[in-house]
C-alpha positions in Angstrom: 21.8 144.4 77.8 18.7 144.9 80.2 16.6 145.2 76.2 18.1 141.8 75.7 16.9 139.7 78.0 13.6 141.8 78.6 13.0 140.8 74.2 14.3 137.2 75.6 11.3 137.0 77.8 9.2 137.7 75.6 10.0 135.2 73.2 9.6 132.7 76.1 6.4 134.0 77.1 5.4 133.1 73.3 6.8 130.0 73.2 5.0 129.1 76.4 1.5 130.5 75.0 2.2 128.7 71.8 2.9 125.7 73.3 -0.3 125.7 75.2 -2.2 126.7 72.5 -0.4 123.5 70.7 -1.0 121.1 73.0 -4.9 122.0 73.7 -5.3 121.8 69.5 -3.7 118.5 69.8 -5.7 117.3 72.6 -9.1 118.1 71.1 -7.5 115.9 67.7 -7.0 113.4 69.6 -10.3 113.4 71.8 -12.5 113.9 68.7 -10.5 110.8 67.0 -10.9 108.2 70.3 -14.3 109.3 70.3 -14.5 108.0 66.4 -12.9 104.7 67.1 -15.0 103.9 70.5 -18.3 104.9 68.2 -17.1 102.7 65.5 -16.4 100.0 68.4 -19.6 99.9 69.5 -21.1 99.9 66.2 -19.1 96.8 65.7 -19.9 94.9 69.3 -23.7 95.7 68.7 -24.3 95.6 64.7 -22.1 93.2 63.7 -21.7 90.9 67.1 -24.8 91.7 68.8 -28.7 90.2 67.8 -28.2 86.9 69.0 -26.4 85.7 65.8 -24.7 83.2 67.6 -28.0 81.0 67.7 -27.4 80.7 63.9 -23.7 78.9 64.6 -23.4 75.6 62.6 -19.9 73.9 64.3 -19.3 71.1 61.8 -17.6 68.6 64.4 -19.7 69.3 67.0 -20.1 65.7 68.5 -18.0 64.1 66.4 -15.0 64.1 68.8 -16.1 64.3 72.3 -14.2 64.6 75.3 -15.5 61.1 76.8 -15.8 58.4 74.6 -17.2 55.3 76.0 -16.2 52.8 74.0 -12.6 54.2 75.1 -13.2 54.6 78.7 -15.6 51.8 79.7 -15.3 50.9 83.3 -13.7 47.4 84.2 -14.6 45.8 87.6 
């Protein structure tokens, strides 16, 4: 019985380690892909939204319907 659960032990010891080892493996996956996606972030933020491209905006109803209109809101008195 005592070569029972001494073999038991064992196999716990294992799963342990290879749980460890599992978890570690997974961790550096997961590390090396969030350090993909915040590269490919910043690409985006500073290629694609960065270099002042925001001068070259056209708004098409840009004073066409401001927030005061005189003739609406003329002062009587």
């Amino acid at each position: 019985m005592t070569s029972f659960f001494l073999f038991l032990s064992k196999v716990f010891k294992w799963s342990f380690g290879f749980f460890e080892t599992f978890g570690n493996v997974l961790n550096w996956i997961l590390f090396a892909v969030c350090c993909v996606l915040f590269t490919y972030w910043c690409y985006v933020l500073v290629a694609t939204l960065g270099g002042d491209k925001d001068k070259d905006y056209y708004s098409p109803t840009e004073g066409k319907n401001p927030y005061y209109d005189p003739t609406i809101y003329k002062k009587e008195g």
